[in-house]
C-alpha positions, -999 to 999 in steps of 0.1 A, spaced: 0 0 0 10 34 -10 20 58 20 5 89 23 36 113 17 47 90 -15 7 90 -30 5 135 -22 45 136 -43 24 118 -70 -8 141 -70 15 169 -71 36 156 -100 3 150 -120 -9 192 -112 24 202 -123 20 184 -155 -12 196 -160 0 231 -149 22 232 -180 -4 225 -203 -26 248 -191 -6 277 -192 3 259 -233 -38 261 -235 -42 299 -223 -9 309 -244 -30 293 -275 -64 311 -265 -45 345 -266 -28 340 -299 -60 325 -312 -89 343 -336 -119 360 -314 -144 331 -322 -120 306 -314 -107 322 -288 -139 326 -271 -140 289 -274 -104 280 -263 -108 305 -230 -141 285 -221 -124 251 -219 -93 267 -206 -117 280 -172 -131 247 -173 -99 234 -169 -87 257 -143 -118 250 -123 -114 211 -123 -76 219 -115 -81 241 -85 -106 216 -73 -84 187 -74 -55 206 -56 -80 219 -30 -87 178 -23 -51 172 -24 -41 198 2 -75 183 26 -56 152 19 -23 160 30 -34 178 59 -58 147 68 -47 127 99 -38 94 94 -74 75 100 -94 100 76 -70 101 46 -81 71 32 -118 80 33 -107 113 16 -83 94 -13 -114 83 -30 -125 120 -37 -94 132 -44 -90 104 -69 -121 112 -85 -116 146 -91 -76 140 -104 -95 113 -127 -121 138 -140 -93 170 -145 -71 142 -166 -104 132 -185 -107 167 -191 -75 175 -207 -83 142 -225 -111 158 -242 -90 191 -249 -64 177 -268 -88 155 -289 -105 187 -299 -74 209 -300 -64 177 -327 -34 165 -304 
């Protein structure tokens, strides 16, 4: 079983990934045409949203004393799953 400390170093790896290609995403909406720009900024606050989110369940997790944090990995989980489903979807429609 994954510790604690070892399964938060993960969760922050993932955000910092996913940092990265949301500040690739916004740099695209700026450069982009007003109609798709309009389009590009939506998903990119979508995207924010879902990532501030899953960092908010990830610092609640880190804090979490020992007996809770497992009862608060499942939610965490689920919101890192849906943020990575997200960005999924982006680059399908952004054609990467």
């Amino acid at each position: 079983m994954m510790t604690r400390d070892v399964y938060v170093e993960k969760l922050k790896a993932r955000l910092n990934l996913w940092d990265a290609e949301l500040g690739r995403i916004d740099a695209k909406a700026h450069a982009a045409q007003a109609d798709v720009r309009i389009e590009l900024e939506r998903i990119a606050d979508e995207l924010h949203r879902k990532r501030d989110e899953a960092g908010r369940r990830m610092r609640k997790l880190e804090r979490a004393r020992e007996e809770a944090w497992d009862n608060l990995k499942s939610g965490t989980e689920s919101a890192f799953v849906a943020l990575g489903k997200a960005f999924e979807r982006t680059r399908e429609r952004l054609g990467e």
